[in-house]
PDB file of N, CA, C and O in Angstrom:
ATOM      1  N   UNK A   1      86.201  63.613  33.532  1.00  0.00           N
ATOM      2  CA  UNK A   1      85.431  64.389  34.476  1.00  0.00           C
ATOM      3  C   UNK A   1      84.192  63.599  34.874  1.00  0.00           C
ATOM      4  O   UNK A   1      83.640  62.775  34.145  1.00  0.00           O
ATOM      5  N   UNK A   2      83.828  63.918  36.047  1.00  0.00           N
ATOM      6  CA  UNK A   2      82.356  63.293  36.467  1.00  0.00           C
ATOM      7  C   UNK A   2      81.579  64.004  37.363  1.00  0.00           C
ATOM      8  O   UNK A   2      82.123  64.907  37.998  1.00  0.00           O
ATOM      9  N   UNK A   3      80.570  63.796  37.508  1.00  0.00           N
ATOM     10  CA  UNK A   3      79.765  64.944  38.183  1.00  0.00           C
ATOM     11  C   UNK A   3      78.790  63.767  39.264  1.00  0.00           C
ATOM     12  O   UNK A   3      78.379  62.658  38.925  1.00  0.00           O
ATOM     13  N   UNK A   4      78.653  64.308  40.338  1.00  0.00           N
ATOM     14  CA  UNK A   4      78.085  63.367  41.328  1.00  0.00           C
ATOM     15  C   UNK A   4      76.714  64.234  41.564  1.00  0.00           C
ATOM     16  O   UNK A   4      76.692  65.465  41.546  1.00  0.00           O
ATOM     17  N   UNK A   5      75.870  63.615  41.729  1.00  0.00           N
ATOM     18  CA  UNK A   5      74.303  63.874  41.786  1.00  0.00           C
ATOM     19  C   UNK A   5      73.861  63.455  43.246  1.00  0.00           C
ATOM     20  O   UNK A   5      74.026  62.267  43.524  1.00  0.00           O
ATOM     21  N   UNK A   6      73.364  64.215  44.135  1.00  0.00           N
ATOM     22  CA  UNK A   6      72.861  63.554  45.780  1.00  0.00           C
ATOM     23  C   UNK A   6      71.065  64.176  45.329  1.00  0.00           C
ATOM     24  O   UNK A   6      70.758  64.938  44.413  1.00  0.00           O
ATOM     25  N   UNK A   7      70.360  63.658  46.126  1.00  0.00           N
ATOM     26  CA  UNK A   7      69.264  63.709  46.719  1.00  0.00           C
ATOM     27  C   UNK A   7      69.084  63.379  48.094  1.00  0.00           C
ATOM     28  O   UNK A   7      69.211  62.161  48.219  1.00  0.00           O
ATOM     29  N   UNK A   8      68.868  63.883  49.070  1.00  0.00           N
ATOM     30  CA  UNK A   8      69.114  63.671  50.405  1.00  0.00           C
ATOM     31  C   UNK A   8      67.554  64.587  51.094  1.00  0.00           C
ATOM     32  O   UNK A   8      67.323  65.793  51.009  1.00  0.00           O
ATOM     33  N   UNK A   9      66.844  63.696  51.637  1.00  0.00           N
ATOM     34  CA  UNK A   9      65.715  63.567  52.577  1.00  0.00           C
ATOM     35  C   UNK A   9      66.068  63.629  54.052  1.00  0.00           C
ATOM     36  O   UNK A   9      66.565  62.706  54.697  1.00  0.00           O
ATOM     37  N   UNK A  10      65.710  64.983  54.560  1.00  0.00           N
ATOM     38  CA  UNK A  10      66.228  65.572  55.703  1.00  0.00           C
ATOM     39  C   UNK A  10      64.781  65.799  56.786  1.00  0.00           C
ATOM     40  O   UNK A  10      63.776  66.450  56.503  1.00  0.00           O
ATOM     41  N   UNK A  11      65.010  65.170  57.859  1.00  0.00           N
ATOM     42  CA  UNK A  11      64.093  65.843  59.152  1.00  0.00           C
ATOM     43  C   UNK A  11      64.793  66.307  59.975  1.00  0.00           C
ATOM     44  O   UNK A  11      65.941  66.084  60.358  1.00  0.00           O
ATOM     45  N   UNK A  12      63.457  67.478  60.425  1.00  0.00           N
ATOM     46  CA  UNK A  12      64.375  68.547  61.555  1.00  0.00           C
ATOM     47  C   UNK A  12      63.224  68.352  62.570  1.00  0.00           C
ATOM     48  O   UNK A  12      62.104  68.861  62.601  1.00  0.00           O
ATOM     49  N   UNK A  13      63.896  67.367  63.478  1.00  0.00           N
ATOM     50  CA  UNK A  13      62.585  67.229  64.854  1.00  0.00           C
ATOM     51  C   UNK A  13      62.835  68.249  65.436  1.00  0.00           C
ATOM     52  O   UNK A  13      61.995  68.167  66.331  1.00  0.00           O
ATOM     53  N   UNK A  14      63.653  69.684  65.719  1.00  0.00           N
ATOM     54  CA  UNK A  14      63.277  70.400  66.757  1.00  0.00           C
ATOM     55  C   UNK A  14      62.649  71.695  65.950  1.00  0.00           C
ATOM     56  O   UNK A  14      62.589  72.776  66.535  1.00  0.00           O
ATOM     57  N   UNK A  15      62.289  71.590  64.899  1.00  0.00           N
ATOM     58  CA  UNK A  15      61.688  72.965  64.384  1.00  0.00           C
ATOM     59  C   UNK A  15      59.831  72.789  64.428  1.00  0.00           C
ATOM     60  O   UNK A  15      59.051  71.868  64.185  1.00  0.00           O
ATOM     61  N   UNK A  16      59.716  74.057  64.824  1.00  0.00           N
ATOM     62  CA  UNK A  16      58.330  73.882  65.204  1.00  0.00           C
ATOM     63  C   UNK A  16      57.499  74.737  63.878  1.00  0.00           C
ATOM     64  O   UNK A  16      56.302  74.497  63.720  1.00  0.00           O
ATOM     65  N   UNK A  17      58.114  75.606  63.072  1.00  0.00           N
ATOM     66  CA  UNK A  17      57.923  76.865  62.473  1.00  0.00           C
ATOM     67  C   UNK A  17      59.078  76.864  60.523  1.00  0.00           C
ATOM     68  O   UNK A  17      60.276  76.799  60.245  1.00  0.00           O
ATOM     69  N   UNK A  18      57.996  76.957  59.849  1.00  0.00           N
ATOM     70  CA  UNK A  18      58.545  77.229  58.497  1.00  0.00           C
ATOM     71  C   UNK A  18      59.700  78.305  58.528  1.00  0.00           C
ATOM     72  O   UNK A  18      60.528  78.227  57.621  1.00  0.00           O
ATOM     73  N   UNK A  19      59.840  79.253  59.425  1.00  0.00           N
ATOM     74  CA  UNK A  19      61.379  79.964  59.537  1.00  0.00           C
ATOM     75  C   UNK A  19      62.128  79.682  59.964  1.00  0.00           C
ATOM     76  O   UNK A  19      63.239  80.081  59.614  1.00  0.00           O
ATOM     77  N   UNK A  20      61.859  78.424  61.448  1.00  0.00           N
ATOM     78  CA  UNK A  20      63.106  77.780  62.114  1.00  0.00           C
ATOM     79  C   UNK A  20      63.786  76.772  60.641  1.00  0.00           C
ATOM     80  O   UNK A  20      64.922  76.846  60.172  1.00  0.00           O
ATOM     81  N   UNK A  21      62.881  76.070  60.284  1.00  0.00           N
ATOM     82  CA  UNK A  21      63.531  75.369  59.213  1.00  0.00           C
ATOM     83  C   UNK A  21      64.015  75.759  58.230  1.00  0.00           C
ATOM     84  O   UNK A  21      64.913  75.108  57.695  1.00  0.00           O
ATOM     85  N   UNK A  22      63.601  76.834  57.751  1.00  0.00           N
ATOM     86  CA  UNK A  22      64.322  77.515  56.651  1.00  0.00           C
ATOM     87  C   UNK A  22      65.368  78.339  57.121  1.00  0.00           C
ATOM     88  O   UNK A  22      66.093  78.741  56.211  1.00  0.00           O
ATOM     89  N   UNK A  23      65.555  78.570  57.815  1.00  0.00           N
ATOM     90  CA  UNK A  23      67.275  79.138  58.645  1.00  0.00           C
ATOM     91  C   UNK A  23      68.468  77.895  59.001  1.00  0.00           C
ATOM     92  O   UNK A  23      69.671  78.105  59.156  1.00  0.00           O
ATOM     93  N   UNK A  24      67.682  76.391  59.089  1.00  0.00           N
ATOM     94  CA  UNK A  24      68.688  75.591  59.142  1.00  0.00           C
ATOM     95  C   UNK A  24      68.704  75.370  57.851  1.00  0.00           C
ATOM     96  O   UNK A  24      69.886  75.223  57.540  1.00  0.00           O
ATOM     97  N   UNK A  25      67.875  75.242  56.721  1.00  0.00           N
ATOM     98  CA  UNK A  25      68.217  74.884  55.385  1.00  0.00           C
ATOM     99  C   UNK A  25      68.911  75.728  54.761  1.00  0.00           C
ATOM    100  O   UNK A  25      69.710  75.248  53.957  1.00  0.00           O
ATOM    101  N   UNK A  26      68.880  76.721  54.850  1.00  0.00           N
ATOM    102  CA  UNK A  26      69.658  78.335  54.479  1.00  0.00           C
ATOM    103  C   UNK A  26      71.245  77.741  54.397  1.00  0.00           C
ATOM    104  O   UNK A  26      71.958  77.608  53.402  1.00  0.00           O
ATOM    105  N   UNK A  27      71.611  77.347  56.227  1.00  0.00           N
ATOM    106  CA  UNK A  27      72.748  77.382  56.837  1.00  0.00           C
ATOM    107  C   UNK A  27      73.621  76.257  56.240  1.00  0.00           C
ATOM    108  O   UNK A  27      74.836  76.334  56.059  1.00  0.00           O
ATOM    109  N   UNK A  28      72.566  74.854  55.867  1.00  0.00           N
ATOM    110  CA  UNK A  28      73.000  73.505  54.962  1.00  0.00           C
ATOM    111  C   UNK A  28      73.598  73.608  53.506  1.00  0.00           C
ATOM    112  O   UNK A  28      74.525  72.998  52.975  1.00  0.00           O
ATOM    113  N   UNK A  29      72.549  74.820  52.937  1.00  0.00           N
ATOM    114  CA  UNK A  29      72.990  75.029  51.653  1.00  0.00           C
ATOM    115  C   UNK A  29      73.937  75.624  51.886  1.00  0.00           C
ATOM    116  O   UNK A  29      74.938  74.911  51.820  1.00  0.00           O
ATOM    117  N   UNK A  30      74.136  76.654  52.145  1.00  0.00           N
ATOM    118  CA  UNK A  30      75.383  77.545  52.155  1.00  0.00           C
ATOM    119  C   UNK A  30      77.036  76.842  52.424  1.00  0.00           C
ATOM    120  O   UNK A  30      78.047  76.815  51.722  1.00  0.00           O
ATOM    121  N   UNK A  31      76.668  76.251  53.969  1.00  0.00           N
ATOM    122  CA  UNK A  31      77.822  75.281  54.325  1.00  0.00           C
ATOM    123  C   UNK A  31      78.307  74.643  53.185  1.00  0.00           C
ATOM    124  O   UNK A  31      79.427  74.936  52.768  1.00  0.00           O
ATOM    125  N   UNK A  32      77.228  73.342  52.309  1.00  0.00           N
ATOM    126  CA  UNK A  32      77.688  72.717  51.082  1.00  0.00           C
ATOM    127  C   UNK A  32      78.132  73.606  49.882  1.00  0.00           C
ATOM    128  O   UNK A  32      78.630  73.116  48.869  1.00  0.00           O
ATOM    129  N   UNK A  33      77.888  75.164  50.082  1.00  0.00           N
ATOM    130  CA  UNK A  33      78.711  75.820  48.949  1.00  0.00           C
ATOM    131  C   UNK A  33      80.047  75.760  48.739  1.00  0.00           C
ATOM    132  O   UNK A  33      80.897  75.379  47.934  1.00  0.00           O
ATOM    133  N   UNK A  34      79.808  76.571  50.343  1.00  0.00           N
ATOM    134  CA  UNK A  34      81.215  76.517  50.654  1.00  0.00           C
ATOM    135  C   UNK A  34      82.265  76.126  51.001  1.00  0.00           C
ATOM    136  O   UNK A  34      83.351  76.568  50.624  1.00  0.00           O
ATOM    137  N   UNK A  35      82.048  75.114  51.879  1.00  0.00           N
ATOM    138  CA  UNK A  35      82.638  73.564  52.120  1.00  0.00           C
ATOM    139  C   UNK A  35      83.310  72.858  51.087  1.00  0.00           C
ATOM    140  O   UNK A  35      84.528  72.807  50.915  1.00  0.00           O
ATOM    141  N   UNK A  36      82.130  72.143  50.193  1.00  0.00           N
ATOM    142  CA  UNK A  36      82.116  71.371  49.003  1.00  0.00           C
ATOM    143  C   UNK A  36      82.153  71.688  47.538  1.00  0.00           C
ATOM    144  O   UNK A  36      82.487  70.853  46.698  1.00  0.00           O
ATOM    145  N   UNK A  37      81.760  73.055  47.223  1.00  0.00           N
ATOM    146  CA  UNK A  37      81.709  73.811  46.114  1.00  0.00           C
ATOM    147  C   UNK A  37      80.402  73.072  44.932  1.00  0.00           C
ATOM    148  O   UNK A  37      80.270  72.832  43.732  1.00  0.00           O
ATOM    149  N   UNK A  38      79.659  72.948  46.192  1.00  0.00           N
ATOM    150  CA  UNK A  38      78.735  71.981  45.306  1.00  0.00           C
ATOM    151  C   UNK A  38      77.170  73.310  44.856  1.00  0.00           C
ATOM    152  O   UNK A  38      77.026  74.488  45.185  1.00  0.00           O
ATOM    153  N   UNK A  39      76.409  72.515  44.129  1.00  0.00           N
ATOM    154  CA  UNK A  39      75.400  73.783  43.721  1.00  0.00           C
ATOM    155  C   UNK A  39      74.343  72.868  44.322  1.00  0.00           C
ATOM    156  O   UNK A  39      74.347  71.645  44.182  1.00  0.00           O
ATOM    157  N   UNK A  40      73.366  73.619  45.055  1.00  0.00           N
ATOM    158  CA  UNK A  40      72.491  73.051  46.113  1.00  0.00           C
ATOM    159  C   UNK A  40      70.895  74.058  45.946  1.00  0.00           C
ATOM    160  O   UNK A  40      70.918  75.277  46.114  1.00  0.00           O
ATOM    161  N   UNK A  41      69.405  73.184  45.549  1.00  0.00           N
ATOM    162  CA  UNK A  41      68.365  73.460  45.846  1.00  0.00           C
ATOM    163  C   UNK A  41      67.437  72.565  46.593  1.00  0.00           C
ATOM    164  O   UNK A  41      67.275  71.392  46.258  1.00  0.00           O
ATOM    165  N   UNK A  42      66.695  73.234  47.827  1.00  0.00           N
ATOM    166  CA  UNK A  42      65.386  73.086  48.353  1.00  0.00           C
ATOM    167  C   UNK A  42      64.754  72.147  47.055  1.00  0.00           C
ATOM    168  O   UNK A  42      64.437  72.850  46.096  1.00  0.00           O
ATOM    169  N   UNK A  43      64.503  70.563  46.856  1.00  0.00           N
ATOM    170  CA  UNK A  43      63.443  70.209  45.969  1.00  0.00           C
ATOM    171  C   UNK A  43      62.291  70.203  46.166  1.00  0.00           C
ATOM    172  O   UNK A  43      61.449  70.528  45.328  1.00  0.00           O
ATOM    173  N   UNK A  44      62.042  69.801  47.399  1.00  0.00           N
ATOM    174  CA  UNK A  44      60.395  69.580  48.093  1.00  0.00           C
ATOM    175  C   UNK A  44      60.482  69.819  49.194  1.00  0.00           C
ATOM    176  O   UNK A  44      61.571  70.031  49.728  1.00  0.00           O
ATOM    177  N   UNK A  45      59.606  69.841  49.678  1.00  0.00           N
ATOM    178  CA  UNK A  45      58.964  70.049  51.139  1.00  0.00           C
ATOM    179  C   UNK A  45      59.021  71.783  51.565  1.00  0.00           C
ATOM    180  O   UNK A  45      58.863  72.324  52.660  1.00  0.00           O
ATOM    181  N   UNK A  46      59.168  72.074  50.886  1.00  0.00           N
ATOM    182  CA  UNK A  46      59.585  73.747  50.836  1.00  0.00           C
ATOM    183  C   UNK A  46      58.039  74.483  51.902  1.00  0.00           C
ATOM    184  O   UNK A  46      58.237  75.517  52.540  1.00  0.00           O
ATOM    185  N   UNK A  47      57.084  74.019  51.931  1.00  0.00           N
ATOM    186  CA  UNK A  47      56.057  74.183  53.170  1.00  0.00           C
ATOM    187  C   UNK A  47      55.288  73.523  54.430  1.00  0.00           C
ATOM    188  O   UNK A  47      54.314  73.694  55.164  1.00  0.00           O
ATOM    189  N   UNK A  48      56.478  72.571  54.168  1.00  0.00           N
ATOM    190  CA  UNK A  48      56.413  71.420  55.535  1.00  0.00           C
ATOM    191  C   UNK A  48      57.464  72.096  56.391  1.00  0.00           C
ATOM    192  O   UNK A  48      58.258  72.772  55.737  1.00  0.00           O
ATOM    193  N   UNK A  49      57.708  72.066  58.076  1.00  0.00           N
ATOM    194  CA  UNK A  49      58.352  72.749  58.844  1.00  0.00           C
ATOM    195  C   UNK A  49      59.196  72.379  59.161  1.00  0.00           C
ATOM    196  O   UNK A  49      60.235  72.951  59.493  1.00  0.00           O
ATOM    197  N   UNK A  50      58.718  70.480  59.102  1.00  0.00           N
ATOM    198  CA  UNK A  50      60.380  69.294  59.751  1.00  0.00           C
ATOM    199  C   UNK A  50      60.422  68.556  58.459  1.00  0.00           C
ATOM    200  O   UNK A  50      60.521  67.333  58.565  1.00  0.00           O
ATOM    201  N   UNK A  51      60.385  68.894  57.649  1.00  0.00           N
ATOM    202  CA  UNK A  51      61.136  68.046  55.936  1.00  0.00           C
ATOM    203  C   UNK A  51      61.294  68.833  55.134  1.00  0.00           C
ATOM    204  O   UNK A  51      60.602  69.832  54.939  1.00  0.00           O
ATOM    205  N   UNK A  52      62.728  68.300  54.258  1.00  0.00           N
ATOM    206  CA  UNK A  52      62.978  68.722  53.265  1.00  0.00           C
ATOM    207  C   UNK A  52      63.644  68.066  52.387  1.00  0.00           C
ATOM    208  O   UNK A  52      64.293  67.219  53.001  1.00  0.00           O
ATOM    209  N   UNK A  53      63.878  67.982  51.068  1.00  0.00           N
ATOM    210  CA  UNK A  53      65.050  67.411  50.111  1.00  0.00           C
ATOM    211  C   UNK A  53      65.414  68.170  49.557  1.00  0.00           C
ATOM    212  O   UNK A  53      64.761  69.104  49.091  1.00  0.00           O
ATOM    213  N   UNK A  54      66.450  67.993  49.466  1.00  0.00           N
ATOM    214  CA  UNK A  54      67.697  68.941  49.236  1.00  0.00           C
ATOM    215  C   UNK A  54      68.714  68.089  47.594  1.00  0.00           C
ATOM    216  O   UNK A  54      69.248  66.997  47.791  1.00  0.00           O
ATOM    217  N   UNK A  55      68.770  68.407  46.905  1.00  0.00           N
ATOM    218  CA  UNK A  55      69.484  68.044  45.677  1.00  0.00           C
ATOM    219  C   UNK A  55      70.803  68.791  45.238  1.00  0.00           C
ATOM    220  O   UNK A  55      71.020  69.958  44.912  1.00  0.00           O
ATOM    221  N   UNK A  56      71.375  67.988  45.322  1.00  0.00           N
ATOM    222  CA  UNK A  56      73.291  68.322  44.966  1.00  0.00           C
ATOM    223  C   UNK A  56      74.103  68.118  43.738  1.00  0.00           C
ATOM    224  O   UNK A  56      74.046  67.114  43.027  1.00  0.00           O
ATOM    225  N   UNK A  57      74.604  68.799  43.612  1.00  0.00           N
ATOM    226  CA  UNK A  57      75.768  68.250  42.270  1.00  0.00           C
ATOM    227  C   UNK A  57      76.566  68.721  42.091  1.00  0.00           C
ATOM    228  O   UNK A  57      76.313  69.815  41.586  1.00  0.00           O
ATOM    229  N   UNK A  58      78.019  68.462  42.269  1.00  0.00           N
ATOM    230  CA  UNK A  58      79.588  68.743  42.022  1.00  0.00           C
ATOM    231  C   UNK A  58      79.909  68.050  40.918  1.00  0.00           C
ATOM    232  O   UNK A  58      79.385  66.984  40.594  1.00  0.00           O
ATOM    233  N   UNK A  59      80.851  68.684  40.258  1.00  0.00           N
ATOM    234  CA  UNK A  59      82.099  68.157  39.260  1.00  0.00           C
ATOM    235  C   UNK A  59      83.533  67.976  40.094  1.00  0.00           C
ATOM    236  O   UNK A  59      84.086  68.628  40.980  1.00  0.00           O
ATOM    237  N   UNK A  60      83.771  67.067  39.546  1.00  0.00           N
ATOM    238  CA  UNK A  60      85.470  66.640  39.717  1.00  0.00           C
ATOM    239  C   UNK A  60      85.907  65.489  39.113  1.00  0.00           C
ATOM    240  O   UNK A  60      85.089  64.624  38.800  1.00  0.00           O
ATOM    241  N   UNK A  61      87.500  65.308  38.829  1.00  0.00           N
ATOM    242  CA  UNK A  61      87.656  64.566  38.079  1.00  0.00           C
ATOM    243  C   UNK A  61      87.507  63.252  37.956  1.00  0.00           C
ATOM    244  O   UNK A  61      87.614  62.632  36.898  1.00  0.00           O
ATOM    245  N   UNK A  62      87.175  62.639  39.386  1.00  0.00           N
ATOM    246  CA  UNK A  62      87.215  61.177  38.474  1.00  0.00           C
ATOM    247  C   UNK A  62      85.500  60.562  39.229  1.00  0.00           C
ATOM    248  O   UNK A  62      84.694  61.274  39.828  1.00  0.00           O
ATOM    249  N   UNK A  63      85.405  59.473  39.013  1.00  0.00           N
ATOM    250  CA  UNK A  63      84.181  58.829  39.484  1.00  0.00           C
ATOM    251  C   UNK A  63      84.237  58.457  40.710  1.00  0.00           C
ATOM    252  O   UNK A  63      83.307  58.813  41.435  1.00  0.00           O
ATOM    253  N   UNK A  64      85.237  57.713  41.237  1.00  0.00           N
ATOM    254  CA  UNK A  64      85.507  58.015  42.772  1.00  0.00           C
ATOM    255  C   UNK A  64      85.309  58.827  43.728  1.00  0.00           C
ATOM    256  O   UNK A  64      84.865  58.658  44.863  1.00  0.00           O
ATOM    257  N   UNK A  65      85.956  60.419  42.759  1.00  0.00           N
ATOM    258  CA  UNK A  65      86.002  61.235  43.578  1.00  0.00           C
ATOM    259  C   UNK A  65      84.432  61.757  44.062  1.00  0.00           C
ATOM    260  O   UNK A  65      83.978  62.098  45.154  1.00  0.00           O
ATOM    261  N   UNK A  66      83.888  61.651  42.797  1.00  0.00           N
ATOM    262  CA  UNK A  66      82.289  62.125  42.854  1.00  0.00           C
ATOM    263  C   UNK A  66      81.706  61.543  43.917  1.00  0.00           C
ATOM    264  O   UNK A  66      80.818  62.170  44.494  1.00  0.00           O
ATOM    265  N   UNK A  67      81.945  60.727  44.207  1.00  0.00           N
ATOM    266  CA  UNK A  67      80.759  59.295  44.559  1.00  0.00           C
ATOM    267  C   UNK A  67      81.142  59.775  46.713  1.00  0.00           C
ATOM    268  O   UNK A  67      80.408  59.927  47.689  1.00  0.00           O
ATOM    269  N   UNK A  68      82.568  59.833  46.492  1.00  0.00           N
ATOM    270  CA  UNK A  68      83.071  60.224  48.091  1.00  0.00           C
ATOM    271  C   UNK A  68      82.204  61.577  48.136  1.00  0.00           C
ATOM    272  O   UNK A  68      81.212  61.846  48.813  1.00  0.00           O
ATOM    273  N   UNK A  69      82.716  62.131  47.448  1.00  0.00           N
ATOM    274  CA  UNK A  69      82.176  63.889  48.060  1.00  0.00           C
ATOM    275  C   UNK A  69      80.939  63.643  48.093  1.00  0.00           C
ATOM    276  O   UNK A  69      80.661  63.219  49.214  1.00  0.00           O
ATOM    277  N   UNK A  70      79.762  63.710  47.218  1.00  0.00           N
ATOM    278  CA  UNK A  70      78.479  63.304  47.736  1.00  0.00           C
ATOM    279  C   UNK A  70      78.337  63.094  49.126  1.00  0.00           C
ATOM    280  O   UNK A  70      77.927  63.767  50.072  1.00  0.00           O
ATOM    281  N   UNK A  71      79.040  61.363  48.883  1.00  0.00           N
ATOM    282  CA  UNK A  71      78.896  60.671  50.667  1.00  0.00           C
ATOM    283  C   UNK A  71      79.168  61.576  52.127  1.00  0.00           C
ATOM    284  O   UNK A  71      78.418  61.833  53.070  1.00  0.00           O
ATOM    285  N   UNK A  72      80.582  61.920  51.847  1.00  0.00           N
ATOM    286  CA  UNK A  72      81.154  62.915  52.569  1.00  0.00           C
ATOM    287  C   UNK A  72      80.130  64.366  53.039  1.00  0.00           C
ATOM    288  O   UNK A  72      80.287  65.151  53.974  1.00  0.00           O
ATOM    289  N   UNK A  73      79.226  64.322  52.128  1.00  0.00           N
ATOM    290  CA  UNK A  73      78.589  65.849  52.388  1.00  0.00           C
ATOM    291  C   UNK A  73      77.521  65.165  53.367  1.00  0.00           C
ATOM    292  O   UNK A  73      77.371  65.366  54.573  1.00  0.00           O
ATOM    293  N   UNK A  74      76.572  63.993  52.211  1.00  0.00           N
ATOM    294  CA  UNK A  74      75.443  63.489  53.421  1.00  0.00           C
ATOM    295  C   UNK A  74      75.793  62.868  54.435  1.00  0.00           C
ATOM    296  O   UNK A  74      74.797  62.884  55.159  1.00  0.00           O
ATOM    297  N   UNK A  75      76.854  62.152  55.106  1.00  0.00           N
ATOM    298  CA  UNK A  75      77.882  62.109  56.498  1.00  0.00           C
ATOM    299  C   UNK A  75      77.521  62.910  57.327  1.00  0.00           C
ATOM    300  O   UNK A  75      77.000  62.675  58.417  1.00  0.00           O
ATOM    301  N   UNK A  76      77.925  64.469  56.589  1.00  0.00           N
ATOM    302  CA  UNK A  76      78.111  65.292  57.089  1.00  0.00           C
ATOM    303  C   UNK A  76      77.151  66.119  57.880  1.00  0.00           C
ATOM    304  O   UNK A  76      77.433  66.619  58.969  1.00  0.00           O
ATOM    305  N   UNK A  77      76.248  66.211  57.403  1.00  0.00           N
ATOM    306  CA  UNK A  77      74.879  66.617  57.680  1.00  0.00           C
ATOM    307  C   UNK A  77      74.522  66.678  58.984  1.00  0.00           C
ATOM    308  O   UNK A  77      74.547  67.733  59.619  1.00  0.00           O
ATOM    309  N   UNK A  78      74.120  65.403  59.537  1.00  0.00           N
ATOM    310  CA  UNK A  78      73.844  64.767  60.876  1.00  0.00           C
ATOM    311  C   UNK A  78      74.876  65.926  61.913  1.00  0.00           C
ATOM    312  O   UNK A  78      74.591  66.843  62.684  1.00  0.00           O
ATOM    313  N   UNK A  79      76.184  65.295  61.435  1.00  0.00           N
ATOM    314  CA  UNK A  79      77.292  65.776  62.080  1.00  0.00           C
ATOM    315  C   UNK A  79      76.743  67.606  62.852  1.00  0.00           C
ATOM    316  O   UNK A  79      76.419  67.916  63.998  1.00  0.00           O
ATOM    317  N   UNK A  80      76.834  68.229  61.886  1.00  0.00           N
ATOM    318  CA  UNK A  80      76.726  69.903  61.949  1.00  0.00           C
ATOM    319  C   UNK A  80      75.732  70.741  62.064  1.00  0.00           C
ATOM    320  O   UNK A  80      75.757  71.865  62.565  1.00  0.00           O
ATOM    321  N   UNK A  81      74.695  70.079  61.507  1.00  0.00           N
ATOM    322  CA  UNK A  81      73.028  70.253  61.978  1.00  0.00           C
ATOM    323  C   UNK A  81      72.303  69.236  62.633  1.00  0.00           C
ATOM    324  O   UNK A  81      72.671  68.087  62.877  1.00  0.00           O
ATOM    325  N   UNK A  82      71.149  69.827  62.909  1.00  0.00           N
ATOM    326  CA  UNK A  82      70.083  69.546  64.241  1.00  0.00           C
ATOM    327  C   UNK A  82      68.971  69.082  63.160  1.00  0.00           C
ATOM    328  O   UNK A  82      67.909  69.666  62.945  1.00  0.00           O
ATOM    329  N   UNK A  83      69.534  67.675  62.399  1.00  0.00           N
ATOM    330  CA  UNK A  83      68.673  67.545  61.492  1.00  0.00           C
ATOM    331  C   UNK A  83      69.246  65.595  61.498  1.00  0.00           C
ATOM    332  O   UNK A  83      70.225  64.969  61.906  1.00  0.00           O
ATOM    333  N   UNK A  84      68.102  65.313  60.871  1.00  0.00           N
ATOM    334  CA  UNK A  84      68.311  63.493  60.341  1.00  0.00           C
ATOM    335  C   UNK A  84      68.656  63.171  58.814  1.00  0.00           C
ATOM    336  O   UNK A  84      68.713  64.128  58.042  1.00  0.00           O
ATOM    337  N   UNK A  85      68.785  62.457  58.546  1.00  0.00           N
ATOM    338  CA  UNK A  85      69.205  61.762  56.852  1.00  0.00           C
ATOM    339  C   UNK A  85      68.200  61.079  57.112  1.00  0.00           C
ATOM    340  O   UNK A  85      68.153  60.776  58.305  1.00  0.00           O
ATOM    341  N   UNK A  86      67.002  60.537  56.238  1.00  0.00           N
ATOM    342  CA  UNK A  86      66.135  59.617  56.369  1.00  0.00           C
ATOM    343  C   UNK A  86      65.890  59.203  54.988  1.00  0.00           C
ATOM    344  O   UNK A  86      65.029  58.382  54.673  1.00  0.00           O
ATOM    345  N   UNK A  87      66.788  59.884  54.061  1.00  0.00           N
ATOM    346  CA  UNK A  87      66.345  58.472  53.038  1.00  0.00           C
ATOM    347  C   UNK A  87      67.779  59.514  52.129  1.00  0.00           C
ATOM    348  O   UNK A  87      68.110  60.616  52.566  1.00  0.00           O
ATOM    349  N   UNK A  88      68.413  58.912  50.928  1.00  0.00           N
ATOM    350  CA  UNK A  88      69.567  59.389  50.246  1.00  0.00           C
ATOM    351  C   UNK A  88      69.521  58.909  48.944  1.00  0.00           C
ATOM    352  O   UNK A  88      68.941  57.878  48.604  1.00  0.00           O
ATOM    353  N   UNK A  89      70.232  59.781  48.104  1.00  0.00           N
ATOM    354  CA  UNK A  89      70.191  58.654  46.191  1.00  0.00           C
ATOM    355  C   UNK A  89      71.363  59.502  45.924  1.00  0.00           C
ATOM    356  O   UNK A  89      71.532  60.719  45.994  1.00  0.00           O
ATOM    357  N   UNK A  90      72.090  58.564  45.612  1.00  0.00           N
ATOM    358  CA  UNK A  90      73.592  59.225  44.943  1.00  0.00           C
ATOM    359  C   UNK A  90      74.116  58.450  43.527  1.00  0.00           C
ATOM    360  O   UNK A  90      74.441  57.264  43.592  1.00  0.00           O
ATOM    361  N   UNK A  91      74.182  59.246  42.145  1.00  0.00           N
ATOM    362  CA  UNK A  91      74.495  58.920  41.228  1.00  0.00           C
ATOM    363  C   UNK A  91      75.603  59.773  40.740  1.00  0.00           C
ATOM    364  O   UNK A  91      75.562  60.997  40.869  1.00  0.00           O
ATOM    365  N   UNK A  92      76.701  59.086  40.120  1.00  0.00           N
ATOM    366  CA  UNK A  92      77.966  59.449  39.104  1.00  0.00           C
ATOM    367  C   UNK A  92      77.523  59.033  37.773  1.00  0.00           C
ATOM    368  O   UNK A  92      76.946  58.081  37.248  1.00  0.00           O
ATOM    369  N   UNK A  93      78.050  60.173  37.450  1.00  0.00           N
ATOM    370  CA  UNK A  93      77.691  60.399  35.920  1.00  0.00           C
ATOM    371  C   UNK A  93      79.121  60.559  35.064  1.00  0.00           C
ATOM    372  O   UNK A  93      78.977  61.586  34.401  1.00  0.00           O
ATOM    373  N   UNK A  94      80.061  60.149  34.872  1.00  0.00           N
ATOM    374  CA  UNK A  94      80.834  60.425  34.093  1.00  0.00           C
ATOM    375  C   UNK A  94      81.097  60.712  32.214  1.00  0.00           C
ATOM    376  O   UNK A  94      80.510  60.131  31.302  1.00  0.00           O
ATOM    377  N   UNK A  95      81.872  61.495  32.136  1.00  0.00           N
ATOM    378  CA  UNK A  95      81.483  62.068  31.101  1.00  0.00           C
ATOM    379  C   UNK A  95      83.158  61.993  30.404  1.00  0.00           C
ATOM    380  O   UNK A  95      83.383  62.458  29.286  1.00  0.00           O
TER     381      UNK A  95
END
């Protein structure tokens, strides 16, 4: 088994307002629940309006797999929200 670890540093240039951003972060976490089955918290920036980091971690079985899904999620991001990747840290931990 291995468990993949993200940290992912997110800007949202069109939010002007601590609720616009927290309705797209809402919508990020949730998506990666449910999407990815991953467990997802707000780390910082929680009172800035256009930043945030966001911290991830799934299990699955092998180290590969960890290391894709991570990637696959922060990929993803850009893709589905009105948001940037501006900085990322992804660690496998196998066990």
């Amino acid at each position: 088994m291995a468990v993949g670890i993200g940290r992912v540093a997110l800007r949202f240039p069109g939010t002007r307002t601590l609720k616009d951003k927290r309705n797209i972060v809402k919508s990020i976490t949730s998506y990666m629940r449910k999407a990815y089955s991953l467990s997802v918290i707000e780390a910082d920036g929680q009172n800035t309006c256009n930043f945030s980091v966001l911290e991830m971690a799934g299990a699955v079985s092998s180290r590969d797999l960890a290391n894709r899904l991570i990637h696959n999620v922060v990929d993803s991001l850009e893709e589905n929200f009105d948001c940037q990747v501006i900085g990322e840290e992804i660690e496998v931990w196998e066990a």
